[in-house]
N, C-alpha and C positions, 0 to 999 in steps of 0.2 A: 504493500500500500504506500500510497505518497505520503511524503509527513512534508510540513509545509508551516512554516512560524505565520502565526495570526495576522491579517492586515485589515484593515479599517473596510477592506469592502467583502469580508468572508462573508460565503453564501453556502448553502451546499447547492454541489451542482446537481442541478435538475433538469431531468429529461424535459423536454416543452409538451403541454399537451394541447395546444391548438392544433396540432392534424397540420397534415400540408394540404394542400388546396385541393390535388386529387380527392383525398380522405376524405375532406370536407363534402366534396360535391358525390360523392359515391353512397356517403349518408344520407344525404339529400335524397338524390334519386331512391334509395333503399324505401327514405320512409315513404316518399311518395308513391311507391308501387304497393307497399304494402295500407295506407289509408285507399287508393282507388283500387286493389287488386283482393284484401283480403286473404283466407288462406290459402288461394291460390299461389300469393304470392312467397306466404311464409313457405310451402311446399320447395319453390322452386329455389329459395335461399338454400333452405335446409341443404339440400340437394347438392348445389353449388358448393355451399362452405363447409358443409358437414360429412358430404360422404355419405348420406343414406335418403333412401326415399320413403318415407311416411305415411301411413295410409289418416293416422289420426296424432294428435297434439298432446292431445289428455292422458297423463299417467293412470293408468288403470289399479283398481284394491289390489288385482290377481300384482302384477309388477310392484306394490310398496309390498305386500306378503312374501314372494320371491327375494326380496331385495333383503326383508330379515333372516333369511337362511341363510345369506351369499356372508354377512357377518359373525364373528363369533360371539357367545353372550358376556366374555368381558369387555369385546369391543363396544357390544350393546348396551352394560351397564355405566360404561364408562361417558358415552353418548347422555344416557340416562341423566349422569351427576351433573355435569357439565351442565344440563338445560336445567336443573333445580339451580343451580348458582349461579346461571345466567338469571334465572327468573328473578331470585331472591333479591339480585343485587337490584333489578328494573323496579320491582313491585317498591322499592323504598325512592323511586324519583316520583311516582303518582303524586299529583297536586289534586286537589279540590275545586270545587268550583266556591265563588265565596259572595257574599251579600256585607254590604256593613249599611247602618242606619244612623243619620247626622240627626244632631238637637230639633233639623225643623222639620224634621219625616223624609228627608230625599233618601232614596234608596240608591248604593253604588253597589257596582262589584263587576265578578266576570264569570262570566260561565264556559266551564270548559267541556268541548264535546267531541269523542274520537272522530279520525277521518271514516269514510263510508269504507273507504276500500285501496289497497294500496298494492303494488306489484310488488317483489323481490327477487331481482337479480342475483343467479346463483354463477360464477363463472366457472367454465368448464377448461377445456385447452389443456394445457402438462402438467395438471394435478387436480387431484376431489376436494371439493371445499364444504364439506360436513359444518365446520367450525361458523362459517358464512350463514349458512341455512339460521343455524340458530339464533348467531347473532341478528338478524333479522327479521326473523319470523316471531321472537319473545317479545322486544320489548312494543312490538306493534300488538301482538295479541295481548300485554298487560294495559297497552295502554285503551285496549273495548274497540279495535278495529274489527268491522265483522265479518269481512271479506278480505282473505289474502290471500293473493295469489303468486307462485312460486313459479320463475322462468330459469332453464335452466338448459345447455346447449344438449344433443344428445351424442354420446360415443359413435364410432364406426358400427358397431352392432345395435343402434337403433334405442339403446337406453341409457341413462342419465346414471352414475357410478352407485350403489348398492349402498352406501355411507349416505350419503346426500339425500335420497328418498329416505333412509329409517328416521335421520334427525328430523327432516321435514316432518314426516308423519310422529314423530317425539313433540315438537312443535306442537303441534296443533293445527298444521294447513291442511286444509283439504281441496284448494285446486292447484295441481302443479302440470306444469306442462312442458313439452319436450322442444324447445326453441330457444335457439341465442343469439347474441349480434345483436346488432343494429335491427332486426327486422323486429328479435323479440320486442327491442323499448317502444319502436314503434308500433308494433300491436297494441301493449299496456296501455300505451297513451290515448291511441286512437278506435282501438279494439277490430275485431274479424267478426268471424263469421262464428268462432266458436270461442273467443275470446273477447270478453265484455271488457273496457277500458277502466283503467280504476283513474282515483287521485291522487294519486302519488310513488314514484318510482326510485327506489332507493337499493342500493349495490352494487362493490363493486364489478370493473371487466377491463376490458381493453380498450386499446383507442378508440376502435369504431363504436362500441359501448359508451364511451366518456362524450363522444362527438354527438351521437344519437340522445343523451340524456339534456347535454348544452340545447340540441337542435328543437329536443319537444319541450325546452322548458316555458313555461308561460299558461301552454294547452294543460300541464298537469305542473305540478308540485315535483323536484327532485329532493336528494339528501343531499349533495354535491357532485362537483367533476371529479371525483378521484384519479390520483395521479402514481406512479410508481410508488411502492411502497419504502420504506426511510426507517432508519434505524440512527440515533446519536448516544455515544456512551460517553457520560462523564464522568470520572476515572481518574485518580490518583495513584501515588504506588504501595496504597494495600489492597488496590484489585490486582487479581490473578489473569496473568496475560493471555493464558490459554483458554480462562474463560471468557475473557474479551471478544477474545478473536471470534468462539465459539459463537457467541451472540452477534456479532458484526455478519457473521456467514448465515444464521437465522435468515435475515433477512435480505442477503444478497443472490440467496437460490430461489428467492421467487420470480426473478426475474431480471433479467438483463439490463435493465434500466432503474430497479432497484438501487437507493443511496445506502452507505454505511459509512458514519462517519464517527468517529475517535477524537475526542477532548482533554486535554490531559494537560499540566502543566510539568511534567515528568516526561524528560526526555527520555530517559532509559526505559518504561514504559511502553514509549513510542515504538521506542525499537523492537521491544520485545515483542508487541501485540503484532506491527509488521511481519515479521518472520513469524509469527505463529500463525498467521491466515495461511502465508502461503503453506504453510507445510500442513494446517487443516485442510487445503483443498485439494491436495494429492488425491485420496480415496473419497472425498465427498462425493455421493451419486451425480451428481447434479452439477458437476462441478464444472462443466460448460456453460451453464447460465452462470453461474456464482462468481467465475473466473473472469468474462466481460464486465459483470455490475463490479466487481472489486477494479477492475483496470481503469474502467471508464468513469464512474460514481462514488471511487474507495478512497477518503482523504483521512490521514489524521495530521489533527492541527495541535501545535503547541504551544502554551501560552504562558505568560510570565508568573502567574500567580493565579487560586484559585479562582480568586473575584474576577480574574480575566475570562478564566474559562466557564465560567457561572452568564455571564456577559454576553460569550462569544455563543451560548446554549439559546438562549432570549434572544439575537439574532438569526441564530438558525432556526427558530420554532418547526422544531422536526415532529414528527407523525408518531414515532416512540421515543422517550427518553429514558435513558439507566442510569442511575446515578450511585457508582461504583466506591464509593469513598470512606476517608475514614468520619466519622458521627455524620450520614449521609442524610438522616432527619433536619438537620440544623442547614440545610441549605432548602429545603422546599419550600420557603415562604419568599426565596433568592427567586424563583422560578416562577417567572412570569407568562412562557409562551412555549406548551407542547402540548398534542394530542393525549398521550398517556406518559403517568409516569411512574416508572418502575423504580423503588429504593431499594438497597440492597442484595446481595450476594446473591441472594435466591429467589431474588424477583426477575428471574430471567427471563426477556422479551414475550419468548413461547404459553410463560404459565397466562397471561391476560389473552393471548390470541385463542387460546381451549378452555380454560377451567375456572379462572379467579372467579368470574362475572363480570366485572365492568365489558362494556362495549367496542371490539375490536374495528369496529369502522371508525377511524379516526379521519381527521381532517390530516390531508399531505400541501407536496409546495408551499406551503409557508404560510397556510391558512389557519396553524393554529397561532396565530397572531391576532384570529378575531370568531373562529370558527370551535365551536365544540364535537366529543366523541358523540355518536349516534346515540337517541338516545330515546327514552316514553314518549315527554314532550315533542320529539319530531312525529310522532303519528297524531299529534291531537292539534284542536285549533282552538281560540280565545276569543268569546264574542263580548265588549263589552255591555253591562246591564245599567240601563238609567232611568231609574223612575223618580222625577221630579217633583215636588210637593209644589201644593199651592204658594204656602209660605215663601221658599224659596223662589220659586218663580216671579211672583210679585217684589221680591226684594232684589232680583238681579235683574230684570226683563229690560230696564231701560239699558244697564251696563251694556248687556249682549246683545240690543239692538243696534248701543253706539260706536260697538267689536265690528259686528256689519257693517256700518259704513265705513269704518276704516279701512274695508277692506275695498269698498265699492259696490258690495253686494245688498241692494236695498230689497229685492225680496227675499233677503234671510230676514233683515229687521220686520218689515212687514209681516211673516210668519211670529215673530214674539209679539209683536204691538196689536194683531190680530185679536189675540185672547183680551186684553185688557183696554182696549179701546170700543166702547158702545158704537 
């Protein structure tokens, strides 16, 4: 990995996720065939990108029952724990709906009420994302969405991987269907012929996924563009270098465009964690995706002092953060700007992406600078409640009529002056 001493404009580099212009217009055309084509057209993507012809969409009971045999039952109980401590952890972000009542009767408040229905992006391509299904499918079902729907590409053999269908059905969904790509978001959004459109489409996939999700937003509700996924570890020298590396490479086998980057004000450190990637990616499976994101996206920076590297974490607001140090509790109130964050030795990146419960859809690119993890709250929406007393009405009506003209608007005044002028 590069080690590289900190300068005023440190970033981590990050793949671009605008699409090149091709990209761009291929999503276009994608969604436009499938809002005038229907599943005709999803048929013909499938076909195209997938490798198999389809006769239907719909994961059938007989294929989620099949799919719990192709598992073992500690695979299955382990599925099992995971979606209790996802739940656990969601069921404690539920908010209330609330009322307060002022001295002259006016009634305030807000009423929260789930979305109708929302799609969930499962991605498919060089690995089963089980972990995905859940994180998606929970905190929408905690938070009273009554219709979810689960999109998910399907293998060369015509089905969706045996992990992915048991969680779903662990979950709690019961439409899931065998489509991915750009053509799926565009179904979600716009809906087919056997696919009704929800309000909102959240997880993540790939370019043409990210491009598809920017392309329909407006028509429906997104969770975000998710971008390659990001790993930063901040790290002094009572972290252990092999376990560094070890976590740095977590997240650099998912993918080629994948960030991993190293914080340290410990040169020897540096060193050490460098030569421990390379020599972890010798026998790592995967170690052709892992080995471009390390060359291309693999920086550790070195910095003069903790507070530098604390500093240099709050400009990178990375999508994970690990903070490997010694009394590693005494810096989190330092940390201003990351999607999740892992303290200590055995808070290894992996335990929050499977089992902890918090929400492994984090905000990437540098959006946790204003952006949060997935979460109840993103399936629900806020309508404010206002019932007005007479009291107050007659004690402010002139105020808010003379708020109207300031604005220029005399038939808003007119609607106040209405009630109280004979």
């Amino acid at each position: 990995m590069k080690i590289l001493q900190v300068s005023e404009d440190i970033s981590i580099k990050r793949s671009v996720e605008a699409g090149t212009e091709e990209q761009r217009n291929t999503v276009k055309a994608i969604i436009k065939d499938v809002r005038d084509n229907g599943d005709y057209a999803l048929k013909q993507y499938t076909e195209k990108f997938d490798g198999i012809s389809l006769s239907t969409f719909l994961v059938s009971e007989a294929e989620i029952q099949a799919a719990y045999e192709q598992i073992s039952e500690n695979q299955l109980a382990i599925i099992k724990e995971a979606a209790a401590n996802i739940r656990a952890f969601h069921e404690k972000q539920l908010r209330p709906s609330w009322m307060t009542t002022e001295k002259n009767g006016t009634i305030l408040g807000q009423k929260v009420t789930p979305l109708d229905s929302v799609g969930l992006y499962v991605p498919g391509g060089t690995a089963a994302y089980p972990s995905s299904v859940l994180m998606n499918v929970i905190p929408a079902q905690t938070a009273g969405v009554e219709r979810i729907v689960v999109v998910s590409p399907p293998g060369k053999d015509g089905a969706i991987p045996a992990a992915v269908l048991v969680a779903a059905n662990v979950a709690g969904a019961k439409e899931i269907y065998k489509v991915g790509g750009a053509q799926a978001i565009a179904a979600l959004a716009y809906g087919t012929e056997t696919i009704k459109p929800v309000d909102k489409i959240t997880g993540p996939g790939n370019i043409f996924v990210a491009l598809a999700k920017r392309e329909v937003f407006g028509d429906v509700d997104i969770d975000m563009i998710a971008g390659p996924s990001e790993i930063a570890v901040l790290a002094d020298d009572t972290a252990r270098a092999n376990e560094v590396a070890a976590d740095l490479l977590s997240q650099a086998e998912h993918d080629m465009r994948a960030c991993s980057v190293l914080v340290t004000p410990s040169m020897k450190l540096a060193e050490a964690v460098s030569a421990e990637v390379e020599k972890q990616l010798e026998d790592l499976p995967r170690r052709e995706i892992a080995q471009a994101s390390i060359d291309h996206y693999g920086t550790i920076y070195v910095t003069e002092n903790m507070d530098e590297a604390v500093e240099t974490i709050n400009k990178l607001a990375p999508e994970h953060l690990e903070v490997m140090t010694e009394n590693a509790m005494e810096l989190l109130g330092k940390i201003r700007h990351a999607g999740a964050i892992f303290i200590g030795r055995y808070s290894s990146e992996p335990v929050g992406d499977y089992f902890a419960g918090p929400n492994h859809v984090l905000p990437t690119n540098g959006t946790a600078r204003f952006s949060s993890p997935l979460n109840v709250e993103d399936f629900q929406k806020k309508s404010s409640v206002i019932v007005y007393s007479e009291a107050a009405f007659h004690e402010n009506a002139a105020k808010i009529a003379e708020f109207a003209r300031i604005e220029g608007l005399e038939a808003h005044a007119r609607a106040i002056e209405a009630r109280f002028k004979k």
